[in-house]
C-alpha positions in Angstrom: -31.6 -37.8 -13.6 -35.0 -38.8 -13.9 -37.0 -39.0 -10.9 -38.2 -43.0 -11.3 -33.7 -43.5 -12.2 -31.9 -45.7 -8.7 -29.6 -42.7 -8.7 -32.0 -40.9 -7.6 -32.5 -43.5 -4.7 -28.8 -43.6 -4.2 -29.0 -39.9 -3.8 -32.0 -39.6 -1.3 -30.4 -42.7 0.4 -27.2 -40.0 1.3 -29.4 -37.6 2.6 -31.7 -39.2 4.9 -30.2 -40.8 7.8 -32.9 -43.6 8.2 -32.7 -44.5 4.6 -29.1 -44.5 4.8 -26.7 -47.5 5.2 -24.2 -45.3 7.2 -24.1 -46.0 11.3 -26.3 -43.8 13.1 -23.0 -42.5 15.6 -21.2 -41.8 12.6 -23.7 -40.1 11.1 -24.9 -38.2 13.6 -20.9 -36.8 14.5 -20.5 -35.5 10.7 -21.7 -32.3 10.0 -25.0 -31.5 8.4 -23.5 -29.3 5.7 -20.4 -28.9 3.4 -18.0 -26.9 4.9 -14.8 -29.3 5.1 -15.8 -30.3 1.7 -15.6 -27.0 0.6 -12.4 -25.7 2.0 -11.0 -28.6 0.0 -11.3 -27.2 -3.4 -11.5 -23.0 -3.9 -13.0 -23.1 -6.9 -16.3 -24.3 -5.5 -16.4 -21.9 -2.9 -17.8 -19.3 -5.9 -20.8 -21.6 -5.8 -21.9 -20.8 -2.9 -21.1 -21.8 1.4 -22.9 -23.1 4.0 -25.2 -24.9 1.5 -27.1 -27.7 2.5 -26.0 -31.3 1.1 -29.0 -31.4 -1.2 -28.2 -28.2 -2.9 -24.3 -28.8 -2.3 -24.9 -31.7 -4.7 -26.4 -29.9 -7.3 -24.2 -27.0 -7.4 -21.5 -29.5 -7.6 -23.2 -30.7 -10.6 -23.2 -27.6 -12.4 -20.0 -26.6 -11.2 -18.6 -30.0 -12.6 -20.7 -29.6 -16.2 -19.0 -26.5 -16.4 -15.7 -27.6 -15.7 -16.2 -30.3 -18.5 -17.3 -27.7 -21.0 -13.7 -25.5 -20.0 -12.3 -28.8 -20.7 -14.0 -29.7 -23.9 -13.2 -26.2 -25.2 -9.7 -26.4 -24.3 -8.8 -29.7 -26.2 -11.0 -28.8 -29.2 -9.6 -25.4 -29.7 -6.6 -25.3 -27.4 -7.9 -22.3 -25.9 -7.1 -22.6 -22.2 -9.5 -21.3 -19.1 -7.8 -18.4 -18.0 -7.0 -17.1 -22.0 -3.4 -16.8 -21.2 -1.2 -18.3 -23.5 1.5 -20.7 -22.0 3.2 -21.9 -25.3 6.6 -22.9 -25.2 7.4 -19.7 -26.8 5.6 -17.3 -24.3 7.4 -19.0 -21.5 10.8 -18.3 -22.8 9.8 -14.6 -23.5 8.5 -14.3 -19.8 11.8 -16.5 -18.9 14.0 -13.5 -21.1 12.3 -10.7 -19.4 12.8 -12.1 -15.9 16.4 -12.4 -16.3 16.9 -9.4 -18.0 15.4 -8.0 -14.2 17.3 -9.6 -12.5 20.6 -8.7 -14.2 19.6 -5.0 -14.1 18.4 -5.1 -10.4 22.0 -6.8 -9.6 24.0 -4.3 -11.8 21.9 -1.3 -9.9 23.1 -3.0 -5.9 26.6 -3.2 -7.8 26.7 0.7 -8.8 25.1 1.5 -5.1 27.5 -0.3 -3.4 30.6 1.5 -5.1 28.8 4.7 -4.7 28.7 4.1 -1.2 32.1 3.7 -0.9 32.2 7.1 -2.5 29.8 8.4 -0.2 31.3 7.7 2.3 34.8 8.9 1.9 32.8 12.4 0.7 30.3 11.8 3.8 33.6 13.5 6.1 33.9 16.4 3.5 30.5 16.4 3.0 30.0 17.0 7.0 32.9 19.6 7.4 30.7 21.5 4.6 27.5 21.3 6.4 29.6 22.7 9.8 31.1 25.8 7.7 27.3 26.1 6.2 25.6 26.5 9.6 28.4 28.5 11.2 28.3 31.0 8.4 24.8 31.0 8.6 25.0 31.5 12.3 27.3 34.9 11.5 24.7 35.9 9.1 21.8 35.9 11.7 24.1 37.6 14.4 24.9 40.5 11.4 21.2 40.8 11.3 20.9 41.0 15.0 23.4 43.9 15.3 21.8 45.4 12.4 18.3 45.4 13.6 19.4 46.6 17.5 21.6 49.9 15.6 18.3 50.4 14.2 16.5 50.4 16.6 19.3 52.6 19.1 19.2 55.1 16.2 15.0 55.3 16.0 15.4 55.6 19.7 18.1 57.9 19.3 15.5 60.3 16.9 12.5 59.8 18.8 14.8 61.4 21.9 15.7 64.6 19.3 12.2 64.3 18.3 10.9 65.0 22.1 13.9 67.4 23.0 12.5 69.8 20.2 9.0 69.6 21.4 10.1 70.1 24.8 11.9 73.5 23.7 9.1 74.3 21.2 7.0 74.0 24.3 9.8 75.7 26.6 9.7 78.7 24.5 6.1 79.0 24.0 5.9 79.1 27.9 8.4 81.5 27.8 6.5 83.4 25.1 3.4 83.3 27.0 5.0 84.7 30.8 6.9 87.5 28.6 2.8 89.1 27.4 
């Protein structure tokens, strides 16, 4: 837009309030920047927020330049913006693969569900076991118990001989001593 062009009148025009042909009430209750027009459309949002109108308008303007060259490359080569391809063949392989998901995700809650049944039947067994398991276990530990108290009666039992011989070694060597 060249400076001299009446869009460029239309433009200030939108800015300034005293230029503008908009009521002064109305005017005055809309905001002074873009944020409602912003949240309208995401893709804008990259450009930038909280902008002021004048450089919300030119930002628009490159936004929308570059949304016409997407465009322009899209119909002249058919390559789309996001480089995925969305041919009619793609989408039936993306359509294949998604059911094939689905039939295995439903076959897997089939073979669950019958080997819950299972489970549960073996979930009584499978409890009686766990019983025998920790009451044989329990034995075990009392085995140790009695095992560990013989051994220790018996150490007590030898430290007893132990000090009955040094008591008669010492006996005797009293007795030793008093016969001189």
């Amino acid at each position: 837009m060249a400076i001299g062009s009446p869009n460029i009148l239309y433009v200030t025009a939108s800015l300034n309030q005293y230029v503008s042909n908009i009521d002064h009430e109305i005017w005055r209750k809309s905001g002074t920047n873009t944020n409602i027009a912003e949240a309208a459309h995401v893709m804008v949002n990259k450009e930038g927020k909280q902008l002021s109108l004048l450089a919300a308008i030119l930002r628009g303007k490159r936004y929308d330049e570059r949304c016409y060259k997407t465009i322009d490359i899209h119909d002249k080569t058919g390559v789309p913006r996001t480089h995925q391809d969305k041919s009619e063949v793609k989408r039936m392989q993306i359509s294949i693969k998604r059911k094939e998901s689905h039939t295995r995700k439903y076959k897997r809650q089939e073979d669950s569900a019958s080997e819950n049944e299972e489970t549960i039947l073996s979930m009584t067994d499978h409890g009686k076991m766990l019983e025998l398991d920790i009451e044989e276990r329990k034995m075990r530990l009392r085995e140790r118990e009695i095992k560990a108290r013989t051994a220790e009666a018996e150490a007590r039992l030898i430290e007893a001989k132990a000090e009955e011989l040094e008591l008669e070694n010492q006996r005797k060597k009293y007795e030793n001593e008093m016969d001189k």
